[in-house]
C-alpha positions in Angstrom: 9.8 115.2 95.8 10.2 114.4 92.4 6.8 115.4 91.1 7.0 111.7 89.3 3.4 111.9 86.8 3.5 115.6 86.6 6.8 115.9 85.0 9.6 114.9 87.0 13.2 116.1 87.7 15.1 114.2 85.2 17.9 115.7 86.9 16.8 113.7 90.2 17.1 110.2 88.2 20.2 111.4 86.8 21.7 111.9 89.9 20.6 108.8 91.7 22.1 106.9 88.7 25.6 108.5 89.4 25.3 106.9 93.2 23.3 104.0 92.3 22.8 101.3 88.9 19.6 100.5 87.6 18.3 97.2 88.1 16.1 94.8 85.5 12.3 95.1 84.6 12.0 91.6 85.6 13.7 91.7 89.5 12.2 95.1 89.9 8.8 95.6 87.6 7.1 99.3 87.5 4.5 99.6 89.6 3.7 103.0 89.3 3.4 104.0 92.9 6.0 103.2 95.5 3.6 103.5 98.9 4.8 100.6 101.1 8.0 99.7 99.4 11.3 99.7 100.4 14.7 99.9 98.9 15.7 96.4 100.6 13.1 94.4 98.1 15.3 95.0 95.8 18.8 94.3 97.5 19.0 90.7 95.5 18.5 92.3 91.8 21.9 92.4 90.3 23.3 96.1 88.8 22.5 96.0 85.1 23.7 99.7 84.0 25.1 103.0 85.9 26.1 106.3 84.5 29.1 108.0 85.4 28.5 111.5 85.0 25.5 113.7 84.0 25.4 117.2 82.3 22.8 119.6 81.8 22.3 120.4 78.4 21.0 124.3 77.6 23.3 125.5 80.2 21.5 124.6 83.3 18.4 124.2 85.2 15.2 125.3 83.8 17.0 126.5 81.1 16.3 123.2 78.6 13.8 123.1 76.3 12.5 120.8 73.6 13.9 123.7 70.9 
């Protein structure tokens, strides 16, 4: 739902930061597709960063651009 390789909603990762923490390359490495895995492979890696809020910056959706 995220349209990952065609773009993405940064938004999306944004939002699951706000909920969640990111984890380390090394306990969780990219893979690049996520067919098969599960959240719980990951339930020993330790939080290493977490936002506390996001923003949209232009005013809103679809309204950012690179200019």
């Amino acid at each position: 739902m995220n349209e990952g390789c065609e773009g993405g909603w940064p938004q999306i990762n944004s939002f699951f930061m706000e909920r969640a923490y990111m984890v380390s390359e090394d306990c969780a490495p990219y893979k690049g597709k996520t067919k098969g895995g599960k959240c719980g492979d990951y339930e020993k890696c330790k939080p290493l960063a977490k936002i506390d809020s996001t923003h949209f910056v232009g005013g809103g959706w679809a309204e950012v651009s690179e200019k």
